[in-house]
C-alpha positions in Angstrom: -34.8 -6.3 10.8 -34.6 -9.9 10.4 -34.6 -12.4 12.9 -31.5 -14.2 11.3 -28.4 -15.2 12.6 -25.6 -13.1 11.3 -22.8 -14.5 9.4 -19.1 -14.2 11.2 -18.6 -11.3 8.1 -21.5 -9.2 8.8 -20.5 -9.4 12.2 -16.3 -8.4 11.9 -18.2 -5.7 9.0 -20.3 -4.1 11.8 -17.5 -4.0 14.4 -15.2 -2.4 11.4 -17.8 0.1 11.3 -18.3 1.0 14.7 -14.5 1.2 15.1 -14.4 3.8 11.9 -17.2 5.6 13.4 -15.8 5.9 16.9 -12.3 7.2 15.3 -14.2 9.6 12.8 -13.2 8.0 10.0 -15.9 8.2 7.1 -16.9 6.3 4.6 -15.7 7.5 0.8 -17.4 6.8 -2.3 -14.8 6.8 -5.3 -16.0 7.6 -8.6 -14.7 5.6 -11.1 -11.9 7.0 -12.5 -10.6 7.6 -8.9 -10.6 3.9 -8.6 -8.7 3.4 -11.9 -5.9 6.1 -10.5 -5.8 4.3 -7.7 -5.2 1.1 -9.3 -2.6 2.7 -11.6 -0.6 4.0 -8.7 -0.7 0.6 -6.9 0.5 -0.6 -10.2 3.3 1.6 -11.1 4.5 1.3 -7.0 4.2 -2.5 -7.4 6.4 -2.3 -10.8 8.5 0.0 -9.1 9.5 -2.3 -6.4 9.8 -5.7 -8.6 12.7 -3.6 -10.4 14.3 -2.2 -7.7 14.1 -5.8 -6.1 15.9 -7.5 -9.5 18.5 -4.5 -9.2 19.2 -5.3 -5.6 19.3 -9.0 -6.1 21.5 -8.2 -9.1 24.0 -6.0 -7.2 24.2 -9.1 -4.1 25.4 -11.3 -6.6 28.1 -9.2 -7.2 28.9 -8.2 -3.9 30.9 -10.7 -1.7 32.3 -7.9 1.5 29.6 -8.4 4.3 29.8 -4.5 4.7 29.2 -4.1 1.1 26.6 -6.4 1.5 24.9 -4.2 4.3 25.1 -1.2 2.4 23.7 -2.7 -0.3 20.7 -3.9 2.0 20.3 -0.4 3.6 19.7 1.1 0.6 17.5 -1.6 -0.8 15.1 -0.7 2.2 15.1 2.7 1.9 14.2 3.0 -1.6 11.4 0.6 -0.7 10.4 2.6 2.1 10.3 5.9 -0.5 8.4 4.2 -3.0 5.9 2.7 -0.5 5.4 6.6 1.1 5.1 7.5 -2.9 2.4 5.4 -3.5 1.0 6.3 -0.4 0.7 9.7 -1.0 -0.6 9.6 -4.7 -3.7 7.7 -3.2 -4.2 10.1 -0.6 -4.4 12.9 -3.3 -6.6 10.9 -5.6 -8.7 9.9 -2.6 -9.1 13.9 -1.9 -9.6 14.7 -5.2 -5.9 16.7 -5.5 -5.2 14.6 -8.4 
């Protein structure tokens, strides 16, 4: 080993480690094409919440009855929720190799 101070990274990387270690989490190598379905479910999620955001946004303009207004917000949050669990689980599959 070298005698060399360690950056701040290094540092927060090795405590990261340890931390994974201790709670028995392992290290995963992904091949490539588990990387690219991973980016392509982060991708379709992301597009899926920039439409249901316009469509929410949309429906506000529309909407002038505070309880309207709260139902409108409810659901908003709840199909962000969904789509968030979605994406969620697709890169838990890919990550297994269930995809």
């Amino acid at each position: 080993m070298s005698n060399a101070p360690k950056s701040a990274l290094d540092l927060a990387m090795e405590r990261l480690r340890a931390a994974d270690h201790e709670a028995g989490i392992e290290e995963t190598h992904l091949s490539d094409a588990q990387k690219a379905a991973i980016a392509e479910a982060r991708s379709v999620a992301t597009s899926r919440l920039a439409e249901r955001e316009i469509l929410f946004r949309d429906a506000l303009r529309k909407v002038v009855d505070p309880s309207e207004r709260e139902k409108a917000e409810e659901g908003y949050q709840v199909d962000r929720s969904r789509i968030e669990a979605d994406r969620d689980r697709a890169i838990d599959r890919i990550r297994r190799g269930e995809n």
